[in-house]
Biotite code that builds the C-alpha atoms (Angstrom):
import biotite.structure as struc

atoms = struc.array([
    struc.Atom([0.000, 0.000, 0.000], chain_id="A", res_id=1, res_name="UNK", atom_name="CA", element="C"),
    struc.Atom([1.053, 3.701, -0.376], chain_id="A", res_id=2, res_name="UNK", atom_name="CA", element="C"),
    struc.Atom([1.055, 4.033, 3.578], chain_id="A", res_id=3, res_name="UNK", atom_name="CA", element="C"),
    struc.Atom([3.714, 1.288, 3.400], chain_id="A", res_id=4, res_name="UNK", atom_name="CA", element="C"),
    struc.Atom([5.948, 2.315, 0.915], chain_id="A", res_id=5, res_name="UNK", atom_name="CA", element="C"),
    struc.Atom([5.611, 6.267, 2.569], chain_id="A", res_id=6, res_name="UNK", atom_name="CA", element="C"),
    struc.Atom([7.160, 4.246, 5.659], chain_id="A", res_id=7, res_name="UNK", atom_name="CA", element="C"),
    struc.Atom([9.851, 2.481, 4.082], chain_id="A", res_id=8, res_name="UNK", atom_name="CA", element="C"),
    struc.Atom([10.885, 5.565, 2.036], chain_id="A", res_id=9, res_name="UNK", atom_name="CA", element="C"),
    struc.Atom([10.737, 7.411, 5.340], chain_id="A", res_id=10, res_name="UNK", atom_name="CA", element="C"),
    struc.Atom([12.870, 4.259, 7.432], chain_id="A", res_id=11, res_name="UNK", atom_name="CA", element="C"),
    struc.Atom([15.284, 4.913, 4.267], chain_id="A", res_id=12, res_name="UNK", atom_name="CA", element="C"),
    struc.Atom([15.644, 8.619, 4.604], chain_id="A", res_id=13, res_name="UNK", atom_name="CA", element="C"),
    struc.Atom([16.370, 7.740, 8.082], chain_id="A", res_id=14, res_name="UNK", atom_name="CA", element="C"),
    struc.Atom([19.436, 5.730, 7.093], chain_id="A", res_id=15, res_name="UNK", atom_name="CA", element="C"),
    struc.Atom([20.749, 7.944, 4.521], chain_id="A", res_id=16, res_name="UNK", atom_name="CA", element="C"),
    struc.Atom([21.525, 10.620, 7.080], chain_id="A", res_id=17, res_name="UNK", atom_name="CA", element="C"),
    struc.Atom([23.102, 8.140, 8.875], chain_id="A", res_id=18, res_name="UNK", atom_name="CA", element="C"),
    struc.Atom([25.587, 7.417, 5.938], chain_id="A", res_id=19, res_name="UNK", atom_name="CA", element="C"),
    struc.Atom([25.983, 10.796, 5.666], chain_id="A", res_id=20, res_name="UNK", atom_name="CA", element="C"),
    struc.Atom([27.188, 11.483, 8.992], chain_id="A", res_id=21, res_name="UNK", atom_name="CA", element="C"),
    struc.Atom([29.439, 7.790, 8.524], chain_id="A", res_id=22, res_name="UNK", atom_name="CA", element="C"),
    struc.Atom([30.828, 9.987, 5.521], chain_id="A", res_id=23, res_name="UNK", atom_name="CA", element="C"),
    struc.Atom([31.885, 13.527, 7.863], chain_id="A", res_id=24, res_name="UNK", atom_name="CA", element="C"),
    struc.Atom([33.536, 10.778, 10.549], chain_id="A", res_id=25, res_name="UNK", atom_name="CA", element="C"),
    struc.Atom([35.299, 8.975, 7.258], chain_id="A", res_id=26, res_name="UNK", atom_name="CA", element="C"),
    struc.Atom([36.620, 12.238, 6.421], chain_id="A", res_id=27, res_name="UNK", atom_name="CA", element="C"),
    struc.Atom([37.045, 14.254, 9.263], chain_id="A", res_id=28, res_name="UNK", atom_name="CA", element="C"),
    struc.Atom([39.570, 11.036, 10.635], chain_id="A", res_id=29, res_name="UNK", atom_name="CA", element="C"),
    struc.Atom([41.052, 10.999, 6.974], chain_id="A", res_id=30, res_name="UNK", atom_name="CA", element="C"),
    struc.Atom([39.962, 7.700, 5.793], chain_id="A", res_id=31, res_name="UNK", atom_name="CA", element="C"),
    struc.Atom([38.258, 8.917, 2.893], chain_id="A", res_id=32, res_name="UNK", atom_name="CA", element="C"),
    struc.Atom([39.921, 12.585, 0.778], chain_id="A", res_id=33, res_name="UNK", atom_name="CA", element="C"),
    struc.Atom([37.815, 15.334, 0.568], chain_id="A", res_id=34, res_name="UNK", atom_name="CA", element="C"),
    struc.Atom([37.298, 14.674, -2.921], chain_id="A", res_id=35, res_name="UNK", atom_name="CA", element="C"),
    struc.Atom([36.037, 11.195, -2.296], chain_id="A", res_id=36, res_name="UNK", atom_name="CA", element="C"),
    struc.Atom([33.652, 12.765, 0.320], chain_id="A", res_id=37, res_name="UNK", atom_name="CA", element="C"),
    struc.Atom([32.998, 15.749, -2.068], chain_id="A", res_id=38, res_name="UNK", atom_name="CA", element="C"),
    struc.Atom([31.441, 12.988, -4.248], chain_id="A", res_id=39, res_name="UNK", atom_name="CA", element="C"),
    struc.Atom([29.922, 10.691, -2.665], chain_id="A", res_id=40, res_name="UNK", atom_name="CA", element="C"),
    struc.Atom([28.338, 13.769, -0.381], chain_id="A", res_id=41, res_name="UNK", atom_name="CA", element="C"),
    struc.Atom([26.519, 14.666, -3.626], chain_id="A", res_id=42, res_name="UNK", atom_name="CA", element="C"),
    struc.Atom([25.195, 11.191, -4.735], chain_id="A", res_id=43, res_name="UNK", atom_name="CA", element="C"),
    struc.Atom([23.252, 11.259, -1.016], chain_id="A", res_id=44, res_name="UNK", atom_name="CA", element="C"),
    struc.Atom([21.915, 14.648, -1.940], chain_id="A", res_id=45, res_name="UNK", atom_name="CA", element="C"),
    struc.Atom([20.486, 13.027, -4.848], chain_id="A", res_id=46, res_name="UNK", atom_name="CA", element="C"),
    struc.Atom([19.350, 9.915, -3.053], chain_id="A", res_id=47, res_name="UNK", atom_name="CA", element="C"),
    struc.Atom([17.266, 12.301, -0.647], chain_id="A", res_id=48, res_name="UNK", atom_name="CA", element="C"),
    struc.Atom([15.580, 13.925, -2.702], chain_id="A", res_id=49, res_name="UNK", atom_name="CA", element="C"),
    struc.Atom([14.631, 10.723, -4.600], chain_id="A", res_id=50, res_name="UNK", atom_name="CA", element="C"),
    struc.Atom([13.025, 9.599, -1.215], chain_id="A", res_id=51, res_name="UNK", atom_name="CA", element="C"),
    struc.Atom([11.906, 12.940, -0.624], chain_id="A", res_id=52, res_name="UNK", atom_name="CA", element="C"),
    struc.Atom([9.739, 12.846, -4.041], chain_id="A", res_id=53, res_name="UNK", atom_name="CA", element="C"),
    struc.Atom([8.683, 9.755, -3.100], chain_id="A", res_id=54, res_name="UNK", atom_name="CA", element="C"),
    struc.Atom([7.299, 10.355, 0.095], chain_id="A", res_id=55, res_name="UNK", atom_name="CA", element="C"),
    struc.Atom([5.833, 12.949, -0.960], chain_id="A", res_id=56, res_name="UNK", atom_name="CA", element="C"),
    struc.Atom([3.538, 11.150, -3.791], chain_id="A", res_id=57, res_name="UNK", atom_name="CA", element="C"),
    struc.Atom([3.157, 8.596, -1.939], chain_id="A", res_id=58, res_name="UNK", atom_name="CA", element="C"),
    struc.Atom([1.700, 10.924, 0.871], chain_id="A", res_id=59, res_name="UNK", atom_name="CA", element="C"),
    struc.Atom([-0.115, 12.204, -1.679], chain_id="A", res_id=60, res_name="UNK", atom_name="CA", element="C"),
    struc.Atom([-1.611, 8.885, -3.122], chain_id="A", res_id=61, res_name="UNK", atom_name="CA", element="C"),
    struc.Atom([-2.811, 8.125, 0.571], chain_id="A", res_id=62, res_name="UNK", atom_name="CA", element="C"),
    struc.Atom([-4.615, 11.259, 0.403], chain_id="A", res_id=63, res_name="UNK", atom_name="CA", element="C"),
    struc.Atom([-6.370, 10.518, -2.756], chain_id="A", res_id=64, res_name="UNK", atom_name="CA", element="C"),
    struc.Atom([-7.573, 7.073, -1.965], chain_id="A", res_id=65, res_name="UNK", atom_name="CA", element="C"),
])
């Protein structure tokens, strides 16, 4: 159901900040360059607002139904 899916999306969202804040700890203790995190920093930025646009429709579905 769209109430479901809202709820994963959302439990995803959830877990993509959390890789994002794995990614300023990589860097900040040098593990990954700046470049690398410069990169991969984007890609989650895309990711979330992915989810975000899918949340949102989804939300939106639920309200339609």
């Amino acid at each position: 159901s769209y109430k479901e899916k809202s709820q994963f999306y959302s439990i995803a969202l959830g877990s993509l900040t959390e890789v994002q804040n794995q990614l300023l700890v990589a860097r900040d203790l040098g593990y990954i360059t700046p470049e690398e995190f410069s990169r991969l920093a984007d890609k989650t930025i895309t990711v979330s607002k992915l989810l975000n646009g899918l949340i949102k429709k989804s939300k939106t579905m639920i309200h339609d139904s």
